[in-house]
C-alpha positions in Angstrom: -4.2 16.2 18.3 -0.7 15.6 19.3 2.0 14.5 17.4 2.2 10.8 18.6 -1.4 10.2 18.0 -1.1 11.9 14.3 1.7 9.1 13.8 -0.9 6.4 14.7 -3.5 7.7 12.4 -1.2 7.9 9.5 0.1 4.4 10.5 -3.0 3.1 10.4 -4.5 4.3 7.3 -1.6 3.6 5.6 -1.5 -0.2 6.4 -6.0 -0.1 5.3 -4.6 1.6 2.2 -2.1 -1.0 1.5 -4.1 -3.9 2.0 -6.9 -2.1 -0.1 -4.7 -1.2 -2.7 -2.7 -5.4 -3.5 -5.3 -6.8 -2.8 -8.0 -5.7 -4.9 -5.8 -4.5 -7.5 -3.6 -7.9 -7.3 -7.2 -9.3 -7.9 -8.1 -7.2 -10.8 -4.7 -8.1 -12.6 -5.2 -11.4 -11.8 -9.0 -11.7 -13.3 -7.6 -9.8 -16.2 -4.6 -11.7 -17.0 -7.3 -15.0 -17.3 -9.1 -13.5 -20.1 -9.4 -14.8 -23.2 -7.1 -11.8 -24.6 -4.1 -11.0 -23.4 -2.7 -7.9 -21.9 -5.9 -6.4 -22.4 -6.6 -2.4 -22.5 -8.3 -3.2 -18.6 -5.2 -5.3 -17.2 -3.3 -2.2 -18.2 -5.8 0.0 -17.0 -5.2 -1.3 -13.6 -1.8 -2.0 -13.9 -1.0 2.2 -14.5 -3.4 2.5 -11.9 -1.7 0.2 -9.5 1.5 2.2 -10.2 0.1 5.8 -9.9 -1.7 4.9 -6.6 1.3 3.3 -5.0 4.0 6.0 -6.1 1.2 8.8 -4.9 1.1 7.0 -1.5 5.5 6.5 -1.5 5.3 10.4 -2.3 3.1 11.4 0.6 4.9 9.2 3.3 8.0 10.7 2.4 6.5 14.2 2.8 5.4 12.6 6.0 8.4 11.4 6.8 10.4 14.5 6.2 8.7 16.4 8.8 10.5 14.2 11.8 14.2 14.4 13.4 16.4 11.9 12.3 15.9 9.7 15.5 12.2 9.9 15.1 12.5 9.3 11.5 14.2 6.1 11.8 11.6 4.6 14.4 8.7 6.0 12.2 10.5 4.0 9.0 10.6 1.0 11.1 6.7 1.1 12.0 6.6 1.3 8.1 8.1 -1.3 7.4 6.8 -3.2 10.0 3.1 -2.2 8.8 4.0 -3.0 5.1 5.1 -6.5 6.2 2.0 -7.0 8.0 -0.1 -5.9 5.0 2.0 -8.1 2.3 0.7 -10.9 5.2 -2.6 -10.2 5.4 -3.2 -10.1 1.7 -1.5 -13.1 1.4 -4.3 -14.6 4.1 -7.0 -12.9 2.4 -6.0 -14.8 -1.2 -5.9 -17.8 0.6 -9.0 -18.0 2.1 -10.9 -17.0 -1.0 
């Protein structure tokens, strides 16, 4: 597999990932936070998880990200920034609808 191809694996599963991750755990916090308790031991349940998940997938894009020349590096942040944007979106389409 070359390298390019690699780049739009990782692209893409990190956007599924991303969408995955707000949007059911946005959901879960949200579900949570209507209880008749609040903060709950399963608001911060998710909440820790929410954080732990999202710094594990920071930590291995920037091992990702190391492995590029500083030319490539910068176009590569771009795409994941652009794919971040794009996942923030969709979420915000998929709260919307239901």
């Amino acid at each position: 597999m070359t390298r390019n191809k690699n780049s739009i694996w990782f692209l893409s599963s990190y956007g599924i990932a991303l969408i995955l991750l707000l949007y059911f755990g946005l959901n879960g916090l949200i579900v949570n936070a209507l209880s008749d308790v609040f903060p709950n031991a399963r608001f911060i349940i998710i909440l820790a998880l929410i954080i732990i998940v999202a710094w594990s997938i920071g930590l291995g894009v920037r091992q990702y990200l190391n492995g590029f020349t500083k030319d490539i590096r910068n176009k590569i942040k771009n795409s994941f920034l652009g794919i971040t944007v794009l996942s923030w979106i969709i979420v915000l389409i998929l709260f919307s609808v239901t």
